[in-house]
N, C-alpha and C positions, 0 to 999 in steps of 0.2 A: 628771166634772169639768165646771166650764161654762166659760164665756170672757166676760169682762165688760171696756168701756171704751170711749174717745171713738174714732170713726175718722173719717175723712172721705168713704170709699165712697159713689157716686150715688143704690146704692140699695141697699132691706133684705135683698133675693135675694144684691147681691155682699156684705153683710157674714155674711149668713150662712154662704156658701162660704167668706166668712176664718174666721170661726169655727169650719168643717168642715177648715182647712187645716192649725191648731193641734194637730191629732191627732197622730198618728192613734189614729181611734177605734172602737174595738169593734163599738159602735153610737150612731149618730147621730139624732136625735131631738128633732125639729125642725119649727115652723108654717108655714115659707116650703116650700108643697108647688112650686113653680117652681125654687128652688136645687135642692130635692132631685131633680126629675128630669134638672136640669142634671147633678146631680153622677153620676144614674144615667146617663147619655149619652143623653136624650131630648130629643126635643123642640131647636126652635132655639135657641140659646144664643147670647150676644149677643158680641162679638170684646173685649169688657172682662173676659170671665168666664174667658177661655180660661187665662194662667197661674195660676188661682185651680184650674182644672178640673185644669191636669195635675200640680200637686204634690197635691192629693186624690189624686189617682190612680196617681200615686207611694206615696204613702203607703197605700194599700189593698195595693199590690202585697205590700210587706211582711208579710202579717197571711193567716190561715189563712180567717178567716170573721170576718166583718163585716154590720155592718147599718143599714139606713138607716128609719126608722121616718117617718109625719107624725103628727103631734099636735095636733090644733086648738089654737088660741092661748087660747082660753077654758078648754080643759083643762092648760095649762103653766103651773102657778102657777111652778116655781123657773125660767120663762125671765123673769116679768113680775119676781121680787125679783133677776136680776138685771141685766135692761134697767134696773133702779131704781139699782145699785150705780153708784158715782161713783168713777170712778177718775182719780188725780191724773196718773198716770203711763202714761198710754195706755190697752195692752190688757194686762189679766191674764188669767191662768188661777185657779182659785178652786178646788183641791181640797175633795172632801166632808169630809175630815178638816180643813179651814181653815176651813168655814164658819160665820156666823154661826146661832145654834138656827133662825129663821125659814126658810132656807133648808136644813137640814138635816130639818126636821119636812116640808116642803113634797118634796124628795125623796124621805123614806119610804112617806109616800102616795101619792107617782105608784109607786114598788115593788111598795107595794100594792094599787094599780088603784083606791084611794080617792076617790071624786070629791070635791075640795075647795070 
């Protein structure tokens, strides 16, 4: 599933912890390697990130096994089609089964380790 929409967060690291917060998720899989070791509890974490930090961690609680992946940003084509989506109404959620072909062809390749 992705998370697509306008928000107003200071910076790419806190939005992608909102995007991490929308879960919970399986496995997360993501270019902001600074969220992600926020959300691993590394490293300094800034006092804006902290209730973004402990509903993730809330939400992990839940769940047997989980994972957090990085992805260079150059290899996340379905993050750049949907940093592109426009949404009128904040922030969505975007199931695989809702998506449009370009973002569904673009997650079967990352599946298959395809470089696009």
């Amino acid at each position: 599933m992705g998370v697509a929409g306008r928000n107003d967060l200071p910076s790419i690291s806190l939005l992608e912890l909102k995007a991490m917060e929308a879960g919970p998720w399986i496995w997360v899989e993501s270019d902001s390697s600074t969220a992600l070791s926020w959300a691993l509890n590394k490293g300094n974490k800034p006092w804006s990130a902290i209730r973004l930090l402990r509903s993730i961690s809330q939400g992990l609680l839940s769940l047997n096994e989980w994972s957090f992946t990085h992805i260079h940003r150059e290899g996340n084509a379905p993050a750049d089609i949907l940093a592109a989506f426009q949404s009128i109404c904040g922030e969505s959620l975007i199931p695989p089964s809702g998506t449009w072909q370009e973002l569904r062809q673009a997650l079967e390749l990352d599946r298959l380790g395809t470089i696009h």
